[in-house]
Phi, psi and omega in degrees: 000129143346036216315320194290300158231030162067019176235142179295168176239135156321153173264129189307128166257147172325139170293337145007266172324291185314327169268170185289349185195067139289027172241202190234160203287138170279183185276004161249163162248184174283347154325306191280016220244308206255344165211097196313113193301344168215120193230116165286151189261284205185154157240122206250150175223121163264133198274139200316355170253026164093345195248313216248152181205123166281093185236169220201128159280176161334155175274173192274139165304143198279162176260127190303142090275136180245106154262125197119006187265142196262188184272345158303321145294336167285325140312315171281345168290348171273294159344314183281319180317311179309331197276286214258312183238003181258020179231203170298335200247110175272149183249099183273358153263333191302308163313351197222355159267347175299291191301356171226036178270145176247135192235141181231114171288183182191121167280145190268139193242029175183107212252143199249116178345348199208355169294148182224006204329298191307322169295352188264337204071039178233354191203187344285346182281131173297149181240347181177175167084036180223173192255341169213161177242174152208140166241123143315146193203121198214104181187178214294327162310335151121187212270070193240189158223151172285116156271070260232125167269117178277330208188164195276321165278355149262000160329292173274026160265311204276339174314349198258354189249186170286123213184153168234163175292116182283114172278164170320316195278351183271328146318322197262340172279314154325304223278325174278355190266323176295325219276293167328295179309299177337319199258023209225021183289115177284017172195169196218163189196099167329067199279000160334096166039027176303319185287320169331325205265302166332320178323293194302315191235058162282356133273052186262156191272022185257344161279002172269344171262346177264024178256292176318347166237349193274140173262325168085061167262007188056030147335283175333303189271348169297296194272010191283155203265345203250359166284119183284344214267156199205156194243170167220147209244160138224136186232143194238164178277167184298343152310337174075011194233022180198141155190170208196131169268173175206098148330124163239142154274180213203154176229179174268337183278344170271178209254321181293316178310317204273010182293116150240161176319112177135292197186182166268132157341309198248099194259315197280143142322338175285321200287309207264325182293325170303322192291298156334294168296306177294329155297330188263310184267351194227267187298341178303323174267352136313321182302309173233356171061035135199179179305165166260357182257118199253348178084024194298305187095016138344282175312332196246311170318304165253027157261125223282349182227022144102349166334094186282063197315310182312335189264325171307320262237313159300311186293301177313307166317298187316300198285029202302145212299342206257353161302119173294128177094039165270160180256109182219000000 
């Protein structure tokens, strides 16, 4: 206590505390920034007399910085490129909130219970696709950062700040704060012919056990930084006299995606979590020619009933069906 003013002193904070991005990645991403869970397409109004119809496309997209992004995310923003821009048919908003975001990345100085990056390649150190990196740096030396140049336009934002020339010990010391997160990952995931092995046990009974626990609420496919998939709704008023299309994501886990006449494709919980899964670890790289999985731990982080894909991922191997003499 304070004999002067009768107040307890504050507790000396951690360096913990002191740094600016000492957490671990939340359930949004930049996913919701650059491809928006609700995108009006256009919208018609008829004017009152009945002949003329006014329609009005999407708004023009706001232009991005992103500050914080980490390197599991700067992957999954590549994914989407691939996704959204890397064939003939361009997602011409997804392009255009794309083509001028400015990314200022940030190696993680701390691996989250549930993070894989590392097993993924993806992390925790950015290797590209930013325009700037910062490594945090908390030591007798004081409180800075290491700066990494990306791009021609982040050249010129740091010609514009204040800066000193980054000595050997302050490289060596970033090189050690990456190193550390690296070796401090909560969770790890054999990607050793994983799509093969997925292939192989798509009737394997372990998709029937983790069904016995899957709610199919799409948590997953929500907070996952690399799913794309979406629907388009149209609602018009009783009148007949306004109406609007709107791009939603969509999940795989609902009963309305896999619907064709008649019914869904996927009726079961087993069916849409195998679809899931085996999409994100297999055909995504038939598909697009890498994973769909960046190790964020999103899904396992918020899925509400504790579900691990790395732990899915691990059991089918151990029993996998194509061992000879396995017990499955």
């Amino acid at each position: 206590m304070d004999g002067r003013t009768g107040r307890r002193p504050l507790p000396a904070r951690s360096d913990d505390e002191r740094l600016l991005f000492h957490y671990n990645a939340g359930a949004g991403s930049w996913k919701h920034a650059l491809f928006p869970p609700a995108l009006r397409l256009f919208s018609a109004r008829r004017a009152p007399d009945g002949d003329d119809v006014h329609v009005e496309g999407p708004e023009a997209p706001p232009r991005y910085a992103f500050l914080g992004v980490r390197a599991c995310d700067l992957h999954a923003i590549a994914v989407q490129d691939r996704v959204f821009m890397g064939d003939r048919h361009v997602d011409e908003d997804y392009a255009a909130r794309r083509r001028d975001a400015f990314l200022v990345a940030v190696n993680c100085t701390k691996a989250g219970g549930t993070c894989f990056c590392v097993s993924m390649g993806t992390g925790p150190r950015a290797g590209g696709g930013f325009d700037l990196a910062l490594t945090e740096l908390l030591d007798e030396a004081g409180h800075r950062f290491l700066v990494e140049v990306g791009s021609d336009r982040g050249a010129e934002v740091l010609a514009e700040l204040p800066r000193r020339p980054a000595g050997d010990d302050d490289e060596r010391r970033a090189t050690e704060v990456v190193e550390r997160t690296a070796a401090s990952m909560g969770r790890t995931l054999d990607t050793d012919g994983l799509k093969e092995l997925l292939y192989a046990n798509a009737e394997h009974p372990r998709w029937a056990a983790v069904a016995d626990r899957c709610l199919t609420c799409g948590n997953c496919t929500l907070a996952c930084p690399t799913c794309f998939c979406s629907t388009v709704e149209d609602v018009t008023d009783l009148a007949g006299a306004e109406a609007q299309r709107t791009r939603r994501w969509d999940s795989c886990f609902t009963l309305d995606h896999s619907y064709v006449h008649g019914g869904s494709v996927r009726p079961s919980a087993r069916a849409r979590y195998r679809q899931w899964m085996t999409h994100k670890l297999a055909s995504w790289i038939d598909q697009f020619g890498t994973s769909g999985c960046v190790g964020c731990g999103r899904c396992i982080t918020w899925c509400p009933v504790a579900i691990d894909i790395t732990e899915e991922a691990a059991a089918i191997r151990a029993s996998d069906v194509r061992q000879a003499g396995a017990d499955v």
